[in-house]
N, C-alpha and C positions, 0 to 999 in steps of 0.2 A: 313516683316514677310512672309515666304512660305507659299502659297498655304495648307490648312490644317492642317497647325501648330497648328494653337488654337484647332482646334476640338479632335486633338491628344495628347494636354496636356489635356484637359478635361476627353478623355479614361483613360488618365493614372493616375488622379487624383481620377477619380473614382472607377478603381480599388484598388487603394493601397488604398482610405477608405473601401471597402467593406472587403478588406484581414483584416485591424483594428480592422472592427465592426465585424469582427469573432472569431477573438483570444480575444476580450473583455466578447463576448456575452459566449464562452468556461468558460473564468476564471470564469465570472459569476454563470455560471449555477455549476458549478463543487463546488464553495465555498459554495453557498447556498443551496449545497444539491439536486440541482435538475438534477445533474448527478453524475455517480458512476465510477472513475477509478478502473480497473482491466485488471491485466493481459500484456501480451508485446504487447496489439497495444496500450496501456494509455502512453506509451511510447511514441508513436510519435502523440499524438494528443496535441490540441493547450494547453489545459489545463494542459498539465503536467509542459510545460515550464513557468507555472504560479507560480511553486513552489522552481524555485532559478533565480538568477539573472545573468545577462551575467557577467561575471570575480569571479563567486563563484567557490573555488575550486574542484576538485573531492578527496573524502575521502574513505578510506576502508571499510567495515563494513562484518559483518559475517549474513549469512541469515539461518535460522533455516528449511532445509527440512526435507523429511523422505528418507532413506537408500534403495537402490532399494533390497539390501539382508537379510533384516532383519528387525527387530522394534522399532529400533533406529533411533533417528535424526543424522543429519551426515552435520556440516557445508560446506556450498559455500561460497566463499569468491564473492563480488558482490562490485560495485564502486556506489554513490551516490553524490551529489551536495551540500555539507555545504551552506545552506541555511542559512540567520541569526536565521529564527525564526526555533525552534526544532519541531513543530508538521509538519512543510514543508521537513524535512527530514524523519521524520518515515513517512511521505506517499509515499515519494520516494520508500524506505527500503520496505515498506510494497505489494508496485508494484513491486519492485522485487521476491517479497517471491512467488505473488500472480502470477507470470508468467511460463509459460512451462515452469520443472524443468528439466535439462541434462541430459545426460545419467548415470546412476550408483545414481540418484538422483530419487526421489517421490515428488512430491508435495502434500503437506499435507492439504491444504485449498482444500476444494470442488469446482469444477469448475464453472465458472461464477461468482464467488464470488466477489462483488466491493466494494471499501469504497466510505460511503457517504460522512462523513467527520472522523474528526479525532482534540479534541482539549485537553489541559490540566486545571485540576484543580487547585487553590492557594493550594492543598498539593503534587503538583507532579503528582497527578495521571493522565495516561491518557487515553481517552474515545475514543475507538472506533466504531463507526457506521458504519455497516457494511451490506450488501443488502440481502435479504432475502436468496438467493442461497447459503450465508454460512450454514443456517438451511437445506431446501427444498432438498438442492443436495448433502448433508451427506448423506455416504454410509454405516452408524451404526458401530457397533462394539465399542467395552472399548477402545482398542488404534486407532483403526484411529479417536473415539472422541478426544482422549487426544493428539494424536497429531495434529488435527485438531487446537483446540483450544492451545496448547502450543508453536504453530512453533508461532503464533503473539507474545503470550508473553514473549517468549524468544528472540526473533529478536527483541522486541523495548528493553529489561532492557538491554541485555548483550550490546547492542548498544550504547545506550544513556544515558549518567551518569546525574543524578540526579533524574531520574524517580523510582518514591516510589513504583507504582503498576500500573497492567494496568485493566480496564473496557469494558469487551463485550459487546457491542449493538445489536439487527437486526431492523433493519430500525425504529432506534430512542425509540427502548423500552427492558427494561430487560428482559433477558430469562435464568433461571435458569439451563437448560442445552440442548444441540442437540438431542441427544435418548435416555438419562435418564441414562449415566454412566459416567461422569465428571461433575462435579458443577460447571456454570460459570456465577454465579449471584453475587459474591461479586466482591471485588478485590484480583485481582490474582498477584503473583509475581515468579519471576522466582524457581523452585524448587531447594533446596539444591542437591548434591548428583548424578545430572541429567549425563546419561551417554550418552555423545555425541562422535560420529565417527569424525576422523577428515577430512580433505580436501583431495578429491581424487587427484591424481597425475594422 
């Protein structure tokens, strides 16, 4: 053996455990709640890559913003990761909703906003918990409430087929509405009728 060999697999063993016990300690903290993806740097943090598996395909989906010329929502088309289980894809979907929206685009979620977690119930429905910034950093008003709270619920149902209805949380407890002009204590479902812009070119 050369001179320093061993002590050099040693370095190198200790770090590729240390790089492990990071991407472990990520997933951990992110499934239990004790950290909140939001936004495009959730994007390259250890815990996103917690939420599909290396050879899951990338699939299409339609993300729900707001119109930079009007008060309408107006889809982006956005790519995500067919994860087997479905609440690992709407966190995907819903990190993209929740990041700088383009140009000709709004982002309708209030800034700093993160999901805690994100699970479904035996009838479909699904519950999101979501960090306090979705309330505290609402900027008022009847429509940027409603589309605050609509771009989620329309980005998981038109998404993902089988979901009945979706559940707004802020950090793990009901709250019947943001400033007191859309009601978002029961379950909600995507609205009949809903007039959406299509995809900028």
């Amino acid at each position: 053996m050369k001179p320093g060999a061993g002590k050099n697999r040693l370095i190198s063993v200790v770090i590729t455990a240390a790089a492990l016990a990071a991407v472990i300690i990520a997933a951990y903290l992110f499934f239990s709640g004790g950290a909140a993806l939001s936004g495009k740097k959730a994007q390259d943090d250890a815990a996103y890559g917690a939420l599909y598996s290396e050879g899951d395909n990338l699939i299409k989906i339609s993300i729900f913003l707001g119109d930079a010329e009007s008060d309408f929502f107006r889809v982006l088309e956005a790519e995500i990761y067919e994860a087997k289980a479905v609440v690992n894809r709407i966190k995907q979907a819903l990190i993209k909703l929740f990041s700088d929206a383009p140009k000709g685009y709004v982002r309708p979620v209030p800034a700093g906003t993160g999901i805690k977690e994100v699970y479904m119930d035996s009838n479909s429905v699904v519950y999101v918990d979501l960090t306090e910034e979705f309330r505290v950093n609402h900027r008022g008003g009847t429509t940027a409430e409603y589309m605050a709270v609509y771009s989620v619920v329309n980005t998981i149902i038109h998404n993902f087929e089988g979901v009945r209805g979706v559940r707004l949380l802020v950090e793990g407890a009901e709250v019947d509405t943001l400033s007191g002009h859309i009601y978002m204590g029961g379950v909600l479902t995507a609205e009949d009728g809903l007039q959406v812009l299509p995809v900028l070119q």
